[in-house]
VEXDO-9615 format. One record per residue (C-alpha): residue number from 1; x, y, z. Coordinates in steps of 0.05 Angstrom, whole numbers, plus 32768, in hexadecimal, padded with zeros to 4 digits. Example, Ala and Ser with C-alpha at 12.3 -4.5 7.8 and 13.67 -1.06 7.14 Angstrom:
BEGIN
   pos      u      v      w
     1   80F6   7FA6   809C
     2   8111   7FEB   808F
END
This chain:
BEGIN
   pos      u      v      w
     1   809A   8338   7F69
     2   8091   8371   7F8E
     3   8050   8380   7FC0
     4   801E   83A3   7F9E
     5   7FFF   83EF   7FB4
     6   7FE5   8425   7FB2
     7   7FE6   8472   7FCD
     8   7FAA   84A1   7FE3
     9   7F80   84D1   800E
    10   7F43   84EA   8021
    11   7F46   8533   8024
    12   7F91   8526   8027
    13   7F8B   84FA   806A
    14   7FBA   84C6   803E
    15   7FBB   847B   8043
    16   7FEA   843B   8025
    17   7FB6   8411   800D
    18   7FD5   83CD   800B
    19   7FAB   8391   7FE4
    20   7FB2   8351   8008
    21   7F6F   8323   7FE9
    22   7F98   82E0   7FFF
    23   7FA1   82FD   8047
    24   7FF0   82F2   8041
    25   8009   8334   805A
    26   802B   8331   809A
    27   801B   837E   80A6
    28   8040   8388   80E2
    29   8049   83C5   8110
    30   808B   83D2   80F0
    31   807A   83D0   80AE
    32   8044   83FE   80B6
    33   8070   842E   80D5
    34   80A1   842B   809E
    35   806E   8432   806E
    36   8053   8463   808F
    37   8095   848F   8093
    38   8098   84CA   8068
    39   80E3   84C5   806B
    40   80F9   8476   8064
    41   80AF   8462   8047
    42   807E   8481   801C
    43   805A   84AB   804F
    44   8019   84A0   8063
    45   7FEC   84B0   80A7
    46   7FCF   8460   80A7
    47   7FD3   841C   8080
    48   7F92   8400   8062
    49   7F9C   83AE   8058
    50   7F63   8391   8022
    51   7F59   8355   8043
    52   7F18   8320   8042
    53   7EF2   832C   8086
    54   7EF5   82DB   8092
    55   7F46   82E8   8097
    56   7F42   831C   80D0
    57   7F3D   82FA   811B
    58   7F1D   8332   813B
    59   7EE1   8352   8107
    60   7EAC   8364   8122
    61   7E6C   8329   8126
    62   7E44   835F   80FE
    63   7E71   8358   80C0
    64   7E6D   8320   8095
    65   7EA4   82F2   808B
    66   7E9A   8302   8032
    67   7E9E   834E   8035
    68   7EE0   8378   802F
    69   7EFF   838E   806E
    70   7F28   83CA   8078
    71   7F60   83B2   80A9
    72   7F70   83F3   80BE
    73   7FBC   840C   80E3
    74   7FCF   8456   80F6
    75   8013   8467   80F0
    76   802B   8452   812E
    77   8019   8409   811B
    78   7FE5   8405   814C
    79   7F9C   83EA   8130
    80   7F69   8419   812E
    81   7F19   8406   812E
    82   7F08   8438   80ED
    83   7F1D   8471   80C3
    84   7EE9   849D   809F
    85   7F18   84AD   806A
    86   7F36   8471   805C
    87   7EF2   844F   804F
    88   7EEA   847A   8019
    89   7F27   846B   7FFF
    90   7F25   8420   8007
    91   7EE1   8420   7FE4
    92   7EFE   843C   7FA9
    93   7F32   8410   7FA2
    94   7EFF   83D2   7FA8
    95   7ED6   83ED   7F6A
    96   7F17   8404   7F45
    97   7F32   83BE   7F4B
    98   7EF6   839F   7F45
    99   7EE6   837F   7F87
   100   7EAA   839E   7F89
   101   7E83   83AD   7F4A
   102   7E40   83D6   7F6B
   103   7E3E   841B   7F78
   104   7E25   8403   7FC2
   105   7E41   83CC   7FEA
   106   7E5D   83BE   802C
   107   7EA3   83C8   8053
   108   7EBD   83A6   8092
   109   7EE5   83CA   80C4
   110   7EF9   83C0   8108
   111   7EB4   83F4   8123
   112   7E84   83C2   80FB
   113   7E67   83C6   80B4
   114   7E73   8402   808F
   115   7E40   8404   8053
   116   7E5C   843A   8013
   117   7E49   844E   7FD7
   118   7E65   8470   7FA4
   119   7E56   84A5   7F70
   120   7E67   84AD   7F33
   121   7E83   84FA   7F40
   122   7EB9   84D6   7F70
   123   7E9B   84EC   7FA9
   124   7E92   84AA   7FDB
   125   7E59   84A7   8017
   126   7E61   8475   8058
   127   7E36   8461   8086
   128   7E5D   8468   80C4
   129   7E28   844E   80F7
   130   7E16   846D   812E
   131   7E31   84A7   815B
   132   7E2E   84B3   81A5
   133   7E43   84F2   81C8
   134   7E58   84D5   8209
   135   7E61   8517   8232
   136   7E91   8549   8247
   137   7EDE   8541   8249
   138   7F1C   8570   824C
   139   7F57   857F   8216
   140   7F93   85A2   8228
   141   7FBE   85BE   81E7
   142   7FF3   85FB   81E7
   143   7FEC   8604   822E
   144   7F9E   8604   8238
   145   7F65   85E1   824C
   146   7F2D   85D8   8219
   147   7EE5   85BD   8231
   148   7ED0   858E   81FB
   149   7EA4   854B   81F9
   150   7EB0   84FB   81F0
   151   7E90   84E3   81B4
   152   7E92   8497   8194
   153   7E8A   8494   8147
   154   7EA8   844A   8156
   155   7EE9   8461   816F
   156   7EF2   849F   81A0
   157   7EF5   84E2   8197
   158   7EFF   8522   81BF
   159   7EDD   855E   81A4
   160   7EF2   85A8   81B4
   161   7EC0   85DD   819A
   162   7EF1   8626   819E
   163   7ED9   8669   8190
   164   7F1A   866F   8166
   165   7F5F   8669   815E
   166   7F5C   8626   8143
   167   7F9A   8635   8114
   168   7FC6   8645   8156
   169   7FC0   8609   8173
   170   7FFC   85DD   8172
   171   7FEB   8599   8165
   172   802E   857F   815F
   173   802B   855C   8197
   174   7FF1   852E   81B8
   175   7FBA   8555   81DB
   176   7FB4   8549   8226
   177   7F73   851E   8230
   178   7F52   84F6   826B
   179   7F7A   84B0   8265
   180   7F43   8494   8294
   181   7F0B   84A6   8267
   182   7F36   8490   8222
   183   7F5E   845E   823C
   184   7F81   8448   81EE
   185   7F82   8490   81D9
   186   7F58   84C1   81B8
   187   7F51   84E6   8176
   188   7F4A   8530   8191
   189   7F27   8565   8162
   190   7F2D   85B4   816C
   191   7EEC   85D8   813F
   192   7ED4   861B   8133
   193   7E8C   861A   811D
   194   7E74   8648   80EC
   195   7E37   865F   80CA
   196   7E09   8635   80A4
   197   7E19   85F2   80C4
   198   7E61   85F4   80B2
   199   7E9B   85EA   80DE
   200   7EEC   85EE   80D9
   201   7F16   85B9   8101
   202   7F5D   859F   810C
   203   7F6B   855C   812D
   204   7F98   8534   8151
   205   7F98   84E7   8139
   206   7FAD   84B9   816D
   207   7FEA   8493   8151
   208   7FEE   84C2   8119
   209   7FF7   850D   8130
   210   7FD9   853F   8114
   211   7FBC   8532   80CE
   212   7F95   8559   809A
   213   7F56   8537   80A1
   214   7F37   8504   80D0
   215   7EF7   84DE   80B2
   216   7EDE   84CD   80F3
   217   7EE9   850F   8110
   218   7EC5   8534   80DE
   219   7E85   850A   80F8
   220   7E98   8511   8140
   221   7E9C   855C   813F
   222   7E54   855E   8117
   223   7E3D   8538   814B
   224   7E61   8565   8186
   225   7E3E   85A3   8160
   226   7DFE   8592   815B
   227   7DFA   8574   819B
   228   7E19   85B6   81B9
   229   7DD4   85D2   8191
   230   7DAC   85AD   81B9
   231   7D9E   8586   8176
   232   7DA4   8535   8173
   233   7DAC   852A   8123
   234   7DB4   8562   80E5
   235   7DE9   8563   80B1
   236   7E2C   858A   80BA
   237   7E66   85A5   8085
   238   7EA4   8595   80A7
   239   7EE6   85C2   808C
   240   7F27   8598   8091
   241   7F6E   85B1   8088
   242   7F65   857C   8049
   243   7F22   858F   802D
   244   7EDB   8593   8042
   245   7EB1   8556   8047
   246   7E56   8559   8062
   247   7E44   852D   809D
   248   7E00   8519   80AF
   249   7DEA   8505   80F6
   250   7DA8   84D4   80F8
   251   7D8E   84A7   812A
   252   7DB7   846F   8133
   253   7DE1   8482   80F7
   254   7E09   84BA   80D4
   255   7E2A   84C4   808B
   256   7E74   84E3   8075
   257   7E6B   84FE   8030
   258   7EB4   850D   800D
   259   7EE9   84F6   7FD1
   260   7F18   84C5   7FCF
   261   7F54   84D5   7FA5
   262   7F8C   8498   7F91
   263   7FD4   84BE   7F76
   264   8001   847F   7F71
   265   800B   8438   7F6A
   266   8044   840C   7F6C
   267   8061   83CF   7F8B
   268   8091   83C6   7FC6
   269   80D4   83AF   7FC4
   270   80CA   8370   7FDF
   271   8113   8374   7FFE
   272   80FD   83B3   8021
   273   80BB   8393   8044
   274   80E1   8350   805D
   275   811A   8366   8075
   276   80FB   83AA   80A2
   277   8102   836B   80DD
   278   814E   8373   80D0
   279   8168   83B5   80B2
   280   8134   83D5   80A2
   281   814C   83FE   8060
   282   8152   83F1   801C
   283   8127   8419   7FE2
   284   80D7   8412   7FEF
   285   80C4   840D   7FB0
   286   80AE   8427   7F68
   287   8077   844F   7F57
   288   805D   8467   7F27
   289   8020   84AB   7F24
   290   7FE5   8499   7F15
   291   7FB3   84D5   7EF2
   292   7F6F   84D7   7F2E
   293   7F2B   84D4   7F02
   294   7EF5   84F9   7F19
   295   7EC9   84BD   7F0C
   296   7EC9   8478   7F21
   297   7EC8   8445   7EEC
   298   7E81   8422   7F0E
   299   7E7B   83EE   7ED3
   300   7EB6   83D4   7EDD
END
Protein backbone atom coordinates (compact mmCIF):
# COMPACT_ATOMS: atom_id res chain seq x y z
CA UNK A 1 0.00 0.00 0.00
CA UNK A 2 0.79 3.26 -0.63
CA UNK A 3 1.33 6.24 2.23
CA UNK A 4 -1.61 8.01 2.74
CA UNK A 5 -2.17 12.21 2.22
CA UNK A 6 -3.41 14.88 1.73
CA UNK A 7 -2.97 18.52 -0.01
CA UNK A 8 -3.87 22.14 1.37
CA UNK A 9 -3.45 25.85 2.31
CA UNK A 10 -4.28 28.52 4.35
CA UNK A 11 -4.83 31.46 2.24
CA UNK A 12 -2.84 29.47 -0.30
CA UNK A 13 0.34 29.14 2.11
CA UNK A 14 0.06 25.19 1.04
CA UNK A 15 1.06 22.17 3.11
CA UNK A 16 1.47 18.00 2.59
CA UNK A 17 -0.33 16.90 5.44
CA UNK A 18 1.01 13.44 6.04
CA UNK A 19 -1.02 11.11 8.77
CA UNK A 20 1.34 9.10 10.77
CA UNK A 21 -1.05 7.96 14.18
CA UNK A 22 1.54 4.83 14.74
CA UNK A 23 4.53 7.28 14.59
CA UNK A 24 6.22 5.07 11.71
CA UNK A 25 7.15 7.78 9.27
CA UNK A 26 10.74 8.26 8.94
CA UNK A 27 10.09 11.96 7.64
CA UNK A 28 13.48 12.83 6.75
CA UNK A 29 15.04 16.04 5.41
CA UNK A 30 15.04 14.56 2.00
CA UNK A 31 11.81 13.49 1.77
CA UNK A 32 10.43 16.62 2.77
CA UNK A 33 12.30 18.32 0.14
CA UNK A 34 11.05 16.05 -2.49
CA UNK A 35 7.74 16.37 -1.34
CA UNK A 36 8.04 19.62 -1.11
CA UNK A 37 9.29 20.16 -4.85
CA UNK A 38 6.89 21.59 -7.20
CA UNK A 39 8.78 19.90 -10.00
CA UNK A 40 9.80 16.10 -8.82
CA UNK A 41 7.05 16.23 -5.76
CA UNK A 42 3.75 17.61 -5.31
CA UNK A 43 4.71 21.10 -4.31
CA UNK A 44 4.21 22.41 -1.15
CA UNK A 45 5.94 25.40 1.15
CA UNK A 46 6.11 22.73 4.46
CA UNK A 47 5.21 19.11 5.63
CA UNK A 48 2.71 18.68 8.51
CA UNK A 49 3.36 14.96 10.22
CA UNK A 50 0.02 13.86 12.49
CA UNK A 51 1.84 12.29 14.99
CA UNK A 52 0.82 11.48 18.99
CA UNK A 53 2.82 14.12 21.12
CA UNK A 54 4.24 11.00 23.39
CA UNK A 55 6.15 9.96 19.93
CA UNK A 56 7.99 13.35 19.47
CA UNK A 57 11.49 13.57 21.66
CA UNK A 58 11.58 17.15 21.86
CA UNK A 59 7.64 18.65 22.60
CA UNK A 60 7.42 21.03 24.58
CA UNK A 61 6.71 20.05 28.75
CA UNK A 62 3.54 22.24 28.32
CA UNK A 63 1.93 19.75 25.85
CA UNK A 64 0.54 16.70 26.88
CA UNK A 65 1.84 13.46 25.87
CA UNK A 66 -2.41 12.51 24.56
CA UNK A 67 -2.95 15.57 22.35
CA UNK A 68 -2.14 15.81 18.52
CA UNK A 69 1.05 17.32 17.58
CA UNK A 70 1.82 19.10 14.48
CA UNK A 71 5.47 18.02 13.65
CA UNK A 72 6.09 20.75 11.53
CA UNK A 73 9.15 20.91 8.39
CA UNK A 74 9.63 23.96 5.90
CA UNK A 75 10.79 23.10 2.67
CA UNK A 76 14.22 23.04 3.20
CA UNK A 77 13.73 20.03 5.58
CA UNK A 78 14.71 21.99 8.48
CA UNK A 79 12.10 21.80 11.66
CA UNK A 80 10.36 24.72 12.35
CA UNK A 81 8.75 25.64 16.05
CA UNK A 82 5.02 26.65 14.45
CA UNK A 83 3.10 27.67 11.46
CA UNK A 84 -0.08 29.81 11.78
CA UNK A 85 -1.46 28.42 8.72
CA UNK A 86 -0.76 25.05 8.98
CA UNK A 87 -2.54 24.82 12.40
CA UNK A 88 -5.52 25.63 10.75
CA UNK A 89 -5.08 23.22 8.41
CA UNK A 90 -4.02 20.41 10.67
CA UNK A 91 -7.09 21.05 12.84
CA UNK A 92 -9.27 20.39 10.08
CA UNK A 93 -7.95 17.39 9.12
CA UNK A 94 -8.23 16.04 12.94
CA UNK A 95 -12.11 16.76 12.91
CA UNK A 96 -12.47 15.56 9.20
CA UNK A 97 -10.87 12.29 10.15
CA UNK A 98 -12.21 12.16 13.25
CA UNK A 99 -9.37 12.51 15.71
CA UNK A 100 -10.98 15.06 17.24
CA UNK A 101 -14.75 15.19 17.48
CA UNK A 102 -15.25 18.90 19.47
CA UNK A 103 -15.43 22.03 17.85
CA UNK A 104 -12.54 23.10 20.54
CA UNK A 105 -9.61 21.08 21.51
CA UNK A 106 -5.96 21.30 21.73
CA UNK A 107 -2.80 21.07 19.23
CA UNK A 108 0.86 20.44 20.05
CA UNK A 109 3.60 22.08 18.21
CA UNK A 110 7.08 22.66 18.64
CA UNK A 111 6.18 26.74 20.36
CA UNK A 112 3.82 24.89 23.04
CA UNK A 113 0.07 24.22 23.06
CA UNK A 114 -1.88 25.64 20.40
CA UNK A 115 -5.68 25.54 21.50
CA UNK A 116 -8.35 25.84 18.05
CA UNK A 117 -11.59 25.80 17.38
CA UNK A 118 -13.54 25.60 14.61
CA UNK A 119 -16.65 26.97 13.01
CA UNK A 120 -18.98 25.71 11.29
CA UNK A 121 -18.54 28.54 8.23
CA UNK A 122 -14.90 26.92 7.78
CA UNK A 123 -13.31 29.59 9.18
CA UNK A 124 -10.67 28.13 12.05
CA UNK A 125 -9.38 30.45 15.24
CA UNK A 126 -5.83 29.53 17.21
CA UNK A 127 -4.63 30.57 20.11
CA UNK A 128 -1.15 31.32 19.28
CA UNK A 129 0.14 32.40 22.78
CA UNK A 130 1.81 35.18 23.44
CA UNK A 131 3.78 37.87 21.44
CA UNK A 132 6.80 39.94 22.29
CA UNK A 133 8.15 42.80 20.26
CA UNK A 134 11.74 42.52 21.12
CA UNK A 135 13.04 45.86 19.57
CA UNK A 136 14.54 47.32 16.59
CA UNK A 137 16.46 45.43 13.80
CA UNK A 138 17.52 46.13 10.12
CA UNK A 139 16.34 44.39 6.63
CA UNK A 140 18.17 44.97 3.56
CA UNK A 141 16.05 43.87 0.17
CA UNK A 142 16.61 45.25 -3.54
CA UNK A 143 19.43 47.21 -2.50
CA UNK A 144 18.11 49.03 0.69
CA UNK A 145 18.01 49.19 4.17
CA UNK A 146 14.62 48.95 5.93
CA UNK A 147 14.30 49.83 9.80
CA UNK A 148 12.00 47.25 11.16
CA UNK A 149 11.57 45.40 14.69
CA UNK A 150 12.25 41.74 16.28
CA UNK A 151 9.18 40.19 17.35
CA UNK A 152 8.62 36.38 18.88
CA UNK A 153 5.10 34.86 18.18
CA UNK A 154 7.20 31.55 19.23
CA UNK A 155 9.55 31.64 16.40
CA UNK A 156 11.22 34.95 15.03
CA UNK A 157 10.22 37.46 12.96
CA UNK A 158 11.55 40.67 11.38
CA UNK A 159 9.00 43.26 10.70
CA UNK A 160 9.39 46.13 8.07
CA UNK A 161 6.60 48.82 8.23
CA UNK A 162 7.12 50.85 4.41
CA UNK A 163 5.30 53.80 3.31
CA UNK A 164 4.91 51.84 -0.03
CA UNK A 165 6.18 49.97 -2.67
CA UNK A 166 5.65 46.77 -1.12
CA UNK A 167 4.85 45.15 -4.65
CA UNK A 168 8.57 46.20 -5.87
CA UNK A 169 10.27 44.52 -3.59
CA UNK A 170 12.06 41.46 -4.77
CA UNK A 171 11.80 38.77 -2.41
CA UNK A 172 13.31 36.20 -4.46
CA UNK A 173 16.05 35.99 -2.59
CA UNK A 174 16.64 36.01 1.43
CA UNK A 175 16.48 39.42 3.03
CA UNK A 176 19.74 40.61 4.66
CA UNK A 177 19.13 40.39 8.54
CA UNK A 178 21.32 40.68 11.79
CA UNK A 179 22.73 36.85 12.03
CA UNK A 180 23.77 37.85 15.66
CA UNK A 181 20.38 38.82 16.70
CA UNK A 182 18.57 35.61 14.65
CA UNK A 183 21.14 33.28 14.77
CA UNK A 184 18.76 30.10 12.91
CA UNK A 185 17.15 32.53 10.58
CA UNK A 186 14.26 34.73 10.45
CA UNK A 187 10.85 35.05 8.78
CA UNK A 188 11.12 38.75 7.41
CA UNK A 189 7.75 40.66 6.67
CA UNK A 190 7.49 43.93 4.42
CA UNK A 191 3.72 45.84 5.34
CA UNK A 192 1.94 48.83 4.32
CA UNK A 193 -0.65 49.80 6.87
CA UNK A 194 -3.77 51.20 5.84
CA UNK A 195 -6.87 52.71 7.15
CA UNK A 196 -9.11 51.13 9.54
CA UNK A 197 -6.69 48.74 11.19
CA UNK A 198 -5.85 46.95 8.04
CA UNK A 199 -2.51 46.26 6.71
CA UNK A 200 -0.95 44.66 3.30
CA UNK A 201 2.28 42.41 3.67
CA UNK A 202 4.66 40.10 1.72
CA UNK A 203 7.09 37.79 3.50
CA UNK A 204 10.06 35.98 3.32
CA UNK A 205 9.80 32.33 5.09
CA UNK A 206 13.01 31.12 6.25
CA UNK A 207 13.59 27.72 4.47
CA UNK A 208 10.76 28.42 2.19
CA UNK A 209 11.18 31.76 0.15
CA UNK A 210 8.81 33.83 -0.41
CA UNK A 211 5.25 32.46 0.08
CA UNK A 212 1.69 33.79 -0.17
CA UNK A 213 0.92 33.87 3.33
CA UNK A 214 2.75 33.40 6.58
CA UNK A 215 0.40 32.56 9.70
CA UNK A 216 2.83 33.71 12.09
CA UNK A 217 3.66 36.76 10.31
CA UNK A 218 0.30 37.98 9.97
CA UNK A 219 0.37 38.12 14.04
CA UNK A 220 3.89 39.50 14.09
CA UNK A 221 3.15 42.46 11.89
CA UNK A 222 -0.23 43.21 14.11
CA UNK A 223 1.86 43.18 16.79
CA UNK A 224 4.79 45.47 14.97
CA UNK A 225 1.70 47.95 14.13
CA UNK A 226 0.22 48.49 17.07
CA UNK A 227 3.21 48.64 18.92
CA UNK A 228 4.55 51.33 16.36
CA UNK A 229 0.94 53.06 17.71
CA UNK A 230 2.17 53.22 20.87
CA UNK A 231 -0.67 50.52 21.53
CA UNK A 232 0.16 47.05 23.49
CA UNK A 233 -3.02 44.81 22.32
CA UNK A 234 -6.09 45.64 19.57
CA UNK A 235 -7.15 43.52 16.71
CA UNK A 236 -5.65 43.92 13.17
CA UNK A 237 -6.87 42.73 9.40
CA UNK A 238 -3.83 41.50 7.84
CA UNK A 239 -3.98 41.42 3.64
CA UNK A 240 -1.84 38.44 2.27
CA UNK A 241 -0.88 37.82 -1.33
CA UNK A 242 -3.27 34.56 -0.45
CA UNK A 243 -6.20 36.14 1.32
CA UNK A 244 -6.96 38.21 4.31
CA UNK A 245 -7.03 36.69 7.67
CA UNK A 246 -8.01 39.25 11.56
CA UNK A 247 -5.41 39.06 14.32
CA UNK A 248 -5.94 40.01 17.79
CA UNK A 249 -3.19 41.14 20.24
CA UNK A 250 -4.12 40.51 24.20
CA UNK A 251 -2.07 40.27 27.17
CA UNK A 252 -0.17 37.30 27.20
CA UNK A 253 -2.01 35.96 24.17
CA UNK A 254 -3.18 36.70 20.56
CA UNK A 255 -5.70 34.93 17.94
CA UNK A 256 -5.29 34.21 13.90
CA UNK A 257 -8.75 34.10 12.53
CA UNK A 258 -8.75 32.49 8.73
CA UNK A 259 -9.92 29.22 6.43
CA UNK A 260 -8.45 26.21 5.85
CA UNK A 261 -9.04 24.78 2.49
CA UNK A 262 -8.02 20.70 1.64
CA UNK A 263 -7.95 20.21 -2.63
CA UNK A 264 -6.50 16.62 -2.78
CA UNK A 265 -5.85 13.41 -1.30
CA UNK A 266 -4.00 10.46 -2.30
CA UNK A 267 -1.38 8.00 -1.37
CA UNK A 268 2.36 7.85 -2.17
CA UNK A 269 4.04 5.49 -4.23
CA UNK A 270 5.63 3.70 -1.73
CA UNK A 271 8.60 2.99 -4.27
CA UNK A 272 8.97 6.70 -4.60
CA UNK A 273 9.28 7.48 -0.66
CA UNK A 274 11.95 4.50 0.09
CA UNK A 275 14.02 4.71 -2.45
CA UNK A 276 14.61 9.02 -2.42
CA UNK A 277 17.97 7.55 -0.16
CA UNK A 278 19.04 6.01 -3.58
CA UNK A 279 17.66 7.56 -6.81
CA UNK A 280 15.46 9.60 -5.85
CA UNK A 281 12.74 9.41 -8.83
CA UNK A 282 10.03 7.37 -9.72
CA UNK A 283 6.14 8.71 -9.95
CA UNK A 284 4.95 10.34 -6.42
CA UNK A 285 1.83 9.23 -6.41
CA UNK A 286 -2.03 9.28 -7.31
CA UNK A 287 -4.46 11.68 -6.45
CA UNK A 288 -7.36 12.21 -6.78
CA UNK A 289 -9.54 16.19 -6.24
CA UNK A 290 -11.39 16.36 -3.68
CA UNK A 291 -14.65 19.13 -3.86
CA UNK A 292 -13.61 21.86 -0.37
CA UNK A 293 -17.01 22.23 1.79
CA UNK A 294 -17.64 25.32 3.23
CA UNK A 295 -18.62 23.53 6.42
CA UNK A 296 -16.97 21.14 8.58
CA UNK A 297 -18.81 18.03 9.25
CA UNK A 298 -18.56 18.76 13.51
CA UNK A 299 -20.75 15.57 14.30
CA UNK A 300 -18.69 13.46 12.84
Amino acid sequence: MGIPFLKGHGTENDFIVLPDPDATLDLTPARVRALCDRARGLGADGVLRVVPAKAVEDAPSDVDDDVWFMDYRNADGSVAEMCGNGVRLFARYLVESGLERGSGFTVGSRAGARPVRVHPDGQLIVHMGPVTVLGPSLASVSGSEHPGVAVDVGNPHLVCLLDGGLDRLDLTVQPGFDHALFPNGVNVEFAVPGAGGEVRMRVHERGVGETRSCGTGTVAVAAAVLHLRGESTGAVTVHTLGGPVRVTVEDGDSTLTGPAVFVARGELDSAWWHGLGTAGHGQVGRAEQVHDRDAVDLER
